[in-house]
N, C-alpha and C positions, 0 to 999 in steps of 0.2 A: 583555514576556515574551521571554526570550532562545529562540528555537528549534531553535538546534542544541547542545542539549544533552541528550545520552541519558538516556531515563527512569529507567533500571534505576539506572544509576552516577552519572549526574550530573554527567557528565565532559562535556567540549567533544567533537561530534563534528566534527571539521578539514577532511574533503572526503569526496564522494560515496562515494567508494571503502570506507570504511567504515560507510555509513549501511544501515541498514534500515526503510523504515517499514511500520507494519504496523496493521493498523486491528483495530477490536475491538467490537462494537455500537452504531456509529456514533462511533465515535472514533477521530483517525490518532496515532500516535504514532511519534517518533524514537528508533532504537537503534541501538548498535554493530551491528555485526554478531554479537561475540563476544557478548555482554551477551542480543542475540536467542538463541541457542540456550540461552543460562541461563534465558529465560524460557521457552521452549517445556519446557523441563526441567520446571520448577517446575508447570506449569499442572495440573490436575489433572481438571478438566473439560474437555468439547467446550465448551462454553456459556461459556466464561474463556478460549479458545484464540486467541491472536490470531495473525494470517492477513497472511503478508507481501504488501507493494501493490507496491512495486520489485522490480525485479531480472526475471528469466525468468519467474516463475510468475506476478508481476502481468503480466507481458506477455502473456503466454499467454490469460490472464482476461481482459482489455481487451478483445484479437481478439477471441476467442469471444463475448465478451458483445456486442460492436458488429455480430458478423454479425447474433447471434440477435434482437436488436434493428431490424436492417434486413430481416430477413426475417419477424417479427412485423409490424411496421408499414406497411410495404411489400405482407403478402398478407394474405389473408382467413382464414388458418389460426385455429382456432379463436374466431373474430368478433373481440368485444370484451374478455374472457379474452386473446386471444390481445395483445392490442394493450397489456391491461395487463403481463402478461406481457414484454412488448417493453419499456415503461417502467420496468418493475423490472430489468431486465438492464443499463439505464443507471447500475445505482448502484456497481455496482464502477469503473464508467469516470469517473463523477464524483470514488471514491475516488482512483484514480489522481491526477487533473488536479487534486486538493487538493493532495495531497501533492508534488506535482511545483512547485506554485505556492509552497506555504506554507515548504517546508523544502528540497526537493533545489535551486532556481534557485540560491539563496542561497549554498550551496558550491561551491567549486572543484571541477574534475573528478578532479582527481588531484593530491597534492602531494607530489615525488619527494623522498627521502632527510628524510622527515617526524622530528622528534625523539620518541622515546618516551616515553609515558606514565607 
């Protein structure tokens, strides 16, 4: 299974700088960039929306979910709730460290004066 190749188009994605992955009810998936806001176009439900793992806003989500997680497990706030709670915040940070293993190591960070498409 080749992995860098965008879902939408099908096209080779060449280096990070164009990738997005974006997960969707347990599934991570690779896209252009451009090809991502075609699909966010299209979607038409909450429940079909896929949800980008790279970039700022999976960063953003990672922190967040890694405080909420040390500070679930860590205190006694709401007991055992609270501690499951703590373990389910671990799943967008898993999300990340898929996607980062599976498809971003694999490309180049940037490839300058790239030929087009």
């Amino acid at each position: 299974m080749d992995t860098n190749r965008c879902r939408y188009c099908y096209k080779e994605i060449r280096d990070r700088d164009e990738l997005v992955t974006a997960s969707n009810w347990f599934r991570v998936r690779p896209f252009h960039y451009r090809c991502f806001e075609l699909v966010e176009q299209d979607t038409k439900t909450i429940a079909g929306a896929w949800n980008p793992v790279n970039g700022r806003t999976g960063l953003v989500t990672v922190v967040l979910m890694l405080l909420l997680f040390l500070v679930m497990i860590t205190t006694n706030i709401l007991g055992g709730i609270g501690d499951l709670l703590g373990f389910l915040a671990l799943y967008p940070v898993l999300l990340r460290v898929f996607s980062y293993l599976v498809y971003e190591i694999r490309l180049p960070k940037y490839i300058e004066n790239k030929p087009r498409q």
